[in-house]
C-alpha positions, 0 to 999 in steps of 0.5 A: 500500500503506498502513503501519499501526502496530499496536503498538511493533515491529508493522506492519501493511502492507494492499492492495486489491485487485480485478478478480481471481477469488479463488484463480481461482474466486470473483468478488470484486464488492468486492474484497478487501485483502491484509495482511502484517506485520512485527514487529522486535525485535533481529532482523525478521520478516514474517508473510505477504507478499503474493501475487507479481503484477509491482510487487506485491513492490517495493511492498511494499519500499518500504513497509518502507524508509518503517519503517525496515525494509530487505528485506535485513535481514528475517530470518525468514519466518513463513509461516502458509499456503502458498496464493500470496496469501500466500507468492507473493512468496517467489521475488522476495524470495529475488533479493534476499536469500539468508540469511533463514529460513522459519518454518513447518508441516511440511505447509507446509515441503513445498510450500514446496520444491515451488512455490519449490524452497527449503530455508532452512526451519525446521518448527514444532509446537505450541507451539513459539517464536522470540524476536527479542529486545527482548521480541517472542517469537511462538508457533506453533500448527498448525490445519490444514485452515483452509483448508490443511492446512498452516495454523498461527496465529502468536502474538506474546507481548508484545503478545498480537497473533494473526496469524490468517491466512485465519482470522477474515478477510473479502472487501470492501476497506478504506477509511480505517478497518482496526480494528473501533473504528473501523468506521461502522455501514455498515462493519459490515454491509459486513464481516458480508457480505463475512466471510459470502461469504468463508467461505461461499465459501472455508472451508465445506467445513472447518467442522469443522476451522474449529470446532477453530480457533476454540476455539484462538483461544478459548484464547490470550490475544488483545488483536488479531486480525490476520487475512491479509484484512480488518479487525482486532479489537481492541475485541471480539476476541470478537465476530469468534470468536463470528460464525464460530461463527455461520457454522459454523452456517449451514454446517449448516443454521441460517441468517438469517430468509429464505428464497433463491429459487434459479431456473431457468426455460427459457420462463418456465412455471416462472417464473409460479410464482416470481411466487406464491411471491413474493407468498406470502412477501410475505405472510407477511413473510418476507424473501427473495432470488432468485437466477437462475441461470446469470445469478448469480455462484457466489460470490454464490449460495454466500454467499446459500443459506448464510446463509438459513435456508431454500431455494426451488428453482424449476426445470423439467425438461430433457431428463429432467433438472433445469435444467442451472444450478440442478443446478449451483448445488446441485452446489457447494452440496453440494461446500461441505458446506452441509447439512441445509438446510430446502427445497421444490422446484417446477417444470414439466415438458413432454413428460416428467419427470426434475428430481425424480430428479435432485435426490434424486441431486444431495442424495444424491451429496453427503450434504447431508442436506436437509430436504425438504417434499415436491416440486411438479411441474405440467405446462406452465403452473402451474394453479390448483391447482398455485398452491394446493400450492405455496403450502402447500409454502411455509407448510411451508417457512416453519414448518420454518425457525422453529427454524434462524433464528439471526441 
């Protein structure tokens, strides 16, 4: 665990971790760092713990002992959001100290009796302080449904840290730099992916609540933003406000220039048409990705079809239905709430059809509101003609996509 001084009186304490499934779902193929913080005044506090996986707590420990800080002594627990990764170091710490109080969201104050049965709870509202004396006096601001509906940011005064939680956080572990001033150029795009397949991947389906929360932020006076994973802003605490604005965006239907293939193909008639759409896009120069599905991760689906513009479904009919994986695929899609997405389906059919159908219930079940160019079915290997429609479907496509681009 690596201690990182942000400010007199403010640590910062971060982990990397890996080989996990974030919150038992999403595969993390860069990992993803773990950060809490302690602010000591006359009386300590720490903001977000770590999640309670064995000797990940008493690491912890003995990092606060290299500050100065023993565990017995901290005072309040600000806890910003009751998901594990965040509060499940709350039952080791309470076999170790039995006067301390938890600083929290009436919503979170809940669950807090529900997962630890504990009860030394203090409920904040809006606005609502708590001075630890020599100057460090925190304000609490709930914005719930980022990503929890117990959520809140927590505020530090004096130094104008904003401990932001989940909000403005990112996937990917750190290195040797944990500020945005210190990023390389590569670091920089490492994090602009990593916070796009964070987001995609775990705020999407709130963006609206994510919009509210930004313009919170917007609104307090920010020299740091301290976010639960990834990096911190002290450059350009803007900049980060301003990028998931962006996602917001993405999430309904803006997106990069590029266009995502999302594919199936059972015997590879569906996929002699991949290879034109291909060489078409090439053509057109016109960036793109392909996602062959069920051999892609989710994770890295969802991040790709959210940040692209426009969508290429490829994918046959099985057993009067569209290819098992694809559905899938678009079934979290929609389960995200990524709307209003530009599209063009193609894909072959046997003995009969059904993929078509499908699709419509899939975009309608979920109200993702996608645009469409009209579809592309071909019996059995794609002829020539088949090749030419499909090839318009993605001169469509392309046209549809030019006032989405947003980069």
């Amino acid at each position: 665990m690596r201690k990182v001084k942000i400010a007199d009186g403010v640590h910062m304490f971060t982990l990397n971790v890996d080989n996990v499934l974030f919150e038992g779902i999403w595969e993390l193929a860069s990992g993803v760092t773990l950060n809490s913080y302690v602010v000591q005044g006359e009386k300590t506090a720490i903001i977000d713990g770590v999640i309670g996986w064995d000797g990940v707590p008493e690491t912890l420990y003995n990092s606060l002992g290299e500050i100065g800080v023993d565990p017995k002594e901290i005072d309040y627990l600000i806890v910003n959001h009751m998901e594990p990764d965040h509060s499940g170091w709350i039952s080791n710490f309470m076999k170790i100290k039995d006067d301390f109080t938890i600083v929290c969201t009436d919503k979170a104050a809940k669950m807090v009796s529900s997962f630890y049965g504990e009860d030394r709870i203090r409920v904040v509202k809006e606005g609502d302080t708590l001075d630890l004396g020599k100057g460090k006096v925190f304000s609490f601001h709930p914005v719930p449904n980022v990503h929890w509906p117990d959520t809140m940011y927590t505020y530090e005064k004096s130094t104008k840290t904003l401990f932001s939680c989940d909000m403005f956080g990112s996937f990917g572990k750190m290195g040797d730099h944990v500020f945005d001033d210190e990023m390389t150029p590569e670091e920089d795009i490492f994090f602009e992916c990593e916070g796009i397949r964070y987001y995609s991947n775990v705020m999407t389906t709130f963006t609206p609540m994510l919009r509210k929360a930004i313009q919170k932020a917007r609104e307090l006076d920010i020299t740091t933003i301290a976010p639960g994973h990834g990096p911190l802003y002290r450059n350009n605490v803007e900049k980060i406000m301003d990028d998931y604005s962006r996602y917001s965006q993405y999430a309904e239907g803006a997106g990069k220039n590029e266009i995502t293939i999302l594919w199936g193909s059972m015997y590879g008639m569906t996929g002699k048409a991949i290879a034109h759409a291909e060489t078409i896009l090439k053509r057109e120069g016109i960036k793109y990705n392909k996602l062959e599905m069920p051999l892609e991760s989710e994770s890295e689906m969802v991040a790709t079809v959210f940040k692209s513009a426009g969508v290429i479904i490829a994918a046959p009919t099985y057993e009067y239905k569209l290819f098992p994986p694809v559905a899938a695929a678009l079934d979290e899609l929609g389960r995200k709430k990524v709307s209003n997405k530009a599209a063009f389906r193609f894909g072959s059919f046997g003995w009969s059809g059904g993929a078509e159908k499908e699709l419509a219930e899939i975009i309608e079940r979920n109200k993702m509101k996608w645009d469409f160019v009209p579809s592309v079915e071909f019996e059995g290997s794609p002829k020539e003609e088949d090749l030419k429609k499909i090839e318009d479907g993605i001169l469509q496509l392309i046209d549809k996509i030019k006032g989405k681009i947003i980069e």
